[in-house]
C-alpha positions as CSV (number, residue, x, y, z in Angstrom):
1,X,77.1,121.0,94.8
2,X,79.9,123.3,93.3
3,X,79.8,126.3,91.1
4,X,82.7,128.8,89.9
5,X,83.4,131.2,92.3
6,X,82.4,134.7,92.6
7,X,83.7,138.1,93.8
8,X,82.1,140.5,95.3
9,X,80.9,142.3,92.1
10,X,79.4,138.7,91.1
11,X,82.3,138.0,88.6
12,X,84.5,134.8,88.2
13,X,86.7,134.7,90.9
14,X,90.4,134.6,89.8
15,X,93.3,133.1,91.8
16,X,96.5,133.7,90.4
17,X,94.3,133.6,86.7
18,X,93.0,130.1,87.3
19,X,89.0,130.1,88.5
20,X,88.3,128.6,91.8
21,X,85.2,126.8,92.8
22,X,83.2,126.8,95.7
23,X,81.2,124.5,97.2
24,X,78.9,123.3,100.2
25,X,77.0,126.1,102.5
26,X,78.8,129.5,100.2
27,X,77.8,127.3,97.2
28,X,74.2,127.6,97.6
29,X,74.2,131.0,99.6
30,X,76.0,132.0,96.1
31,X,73.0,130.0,93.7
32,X,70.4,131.7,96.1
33,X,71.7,135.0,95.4
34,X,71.8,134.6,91.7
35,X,68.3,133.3,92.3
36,X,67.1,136.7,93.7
37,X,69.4,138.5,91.6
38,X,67.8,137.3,88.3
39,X,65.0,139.4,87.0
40,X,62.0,137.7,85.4
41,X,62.3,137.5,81.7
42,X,66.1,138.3,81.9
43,X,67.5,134.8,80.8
44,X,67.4,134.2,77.4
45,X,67.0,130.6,77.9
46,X,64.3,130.2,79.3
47,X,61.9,133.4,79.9
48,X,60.0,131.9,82.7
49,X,62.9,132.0,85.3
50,X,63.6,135.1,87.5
51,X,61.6,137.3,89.9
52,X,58.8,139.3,89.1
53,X,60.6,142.6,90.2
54,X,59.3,144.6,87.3
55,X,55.5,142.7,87.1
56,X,55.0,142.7,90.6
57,X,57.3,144.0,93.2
58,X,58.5,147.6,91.8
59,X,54.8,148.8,91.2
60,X,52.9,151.2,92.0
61,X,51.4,149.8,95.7
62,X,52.7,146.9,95.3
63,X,50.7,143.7,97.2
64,X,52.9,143.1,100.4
65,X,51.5,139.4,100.8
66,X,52.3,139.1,96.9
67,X,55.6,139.9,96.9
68,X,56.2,137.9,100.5
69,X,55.0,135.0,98.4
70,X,57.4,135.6,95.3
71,X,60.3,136.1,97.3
72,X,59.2,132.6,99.8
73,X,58.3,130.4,96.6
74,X,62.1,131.4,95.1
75,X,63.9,130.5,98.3
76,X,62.1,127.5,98.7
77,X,62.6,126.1,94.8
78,X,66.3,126.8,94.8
79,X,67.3,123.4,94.6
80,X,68.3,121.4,97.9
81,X,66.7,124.3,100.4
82,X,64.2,122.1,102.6
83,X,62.6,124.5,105.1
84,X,62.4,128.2,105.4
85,X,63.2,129.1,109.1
86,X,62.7,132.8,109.6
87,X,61.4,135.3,106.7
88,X,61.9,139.3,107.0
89,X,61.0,141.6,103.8
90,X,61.3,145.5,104.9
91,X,60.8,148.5,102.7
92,X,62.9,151.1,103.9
93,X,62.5,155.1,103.9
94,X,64.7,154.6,100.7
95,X,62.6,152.7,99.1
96,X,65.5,149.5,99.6
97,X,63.9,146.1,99.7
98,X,66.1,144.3,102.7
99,X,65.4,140.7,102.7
100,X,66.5,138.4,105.2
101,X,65.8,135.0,106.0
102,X,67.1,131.7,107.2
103,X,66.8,128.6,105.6
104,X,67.9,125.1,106.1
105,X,69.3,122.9,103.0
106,X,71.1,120.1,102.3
107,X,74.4,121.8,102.7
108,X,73.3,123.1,105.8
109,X,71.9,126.7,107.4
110,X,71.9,129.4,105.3
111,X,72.1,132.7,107.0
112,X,70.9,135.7,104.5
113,X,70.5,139.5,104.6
114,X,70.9,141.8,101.8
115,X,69.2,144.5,100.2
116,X,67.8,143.4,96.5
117,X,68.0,143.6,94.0
């Protein structure tokens, strides 16, 4: 698997104005993020793809086993992820979801911790 390249403020990487590509393990760390990134509804192509942030996860008491489930069932449907290792969803004082988890793909181990959105 390869994709174009992105910085750090998930825009096309640019070396010396060319666009680079990436590929293997950062390749789907990268398609994983823009997984959890993507808010439901927010693609105009197709509607259905995305996380429910605003339907289910940024409610009002929000369903902790709900929104466990809708952050497993995206990890585990990014394509070429096999098996979810370890799974950690925290809400802090701030109200910052941190997710982190480990998963194993064809590409390899995917190590990942990051608040989201």
């Amino acid at each position: 698997m390869s994709d174009i390249k992105l910085d750090s403020e998930d825009d096309a990487f640019l070396n010396v104005n060319d666009l680079e590509l990436t590929s293997g393990i950062d390749a789907k760390i990268q398609h994983m993020k823009q997984r959890l990134r993507t808010f439901l509804g927010e693609w105009f192509l197709d509607l259905r793809v995305g996380v429910a942030y605003f339907q289910q996860i940024m409610v009002k008491n929000p369903n902790p086993a709900v929104v466990d489930s809708i952050f497993k069932k995206t990890i585990i449907n990014t394509p070429g992820t096999q098996q979810l290792t370890l799974f950690d969803l925290g809400i802090g004082t701030d109200r910052q979801l941190t997710l982190s988890f480990k998963a194993i793909t064809e590409e390899g181990e995917v190590n990942f911790s990051e608040v989201i959105p």
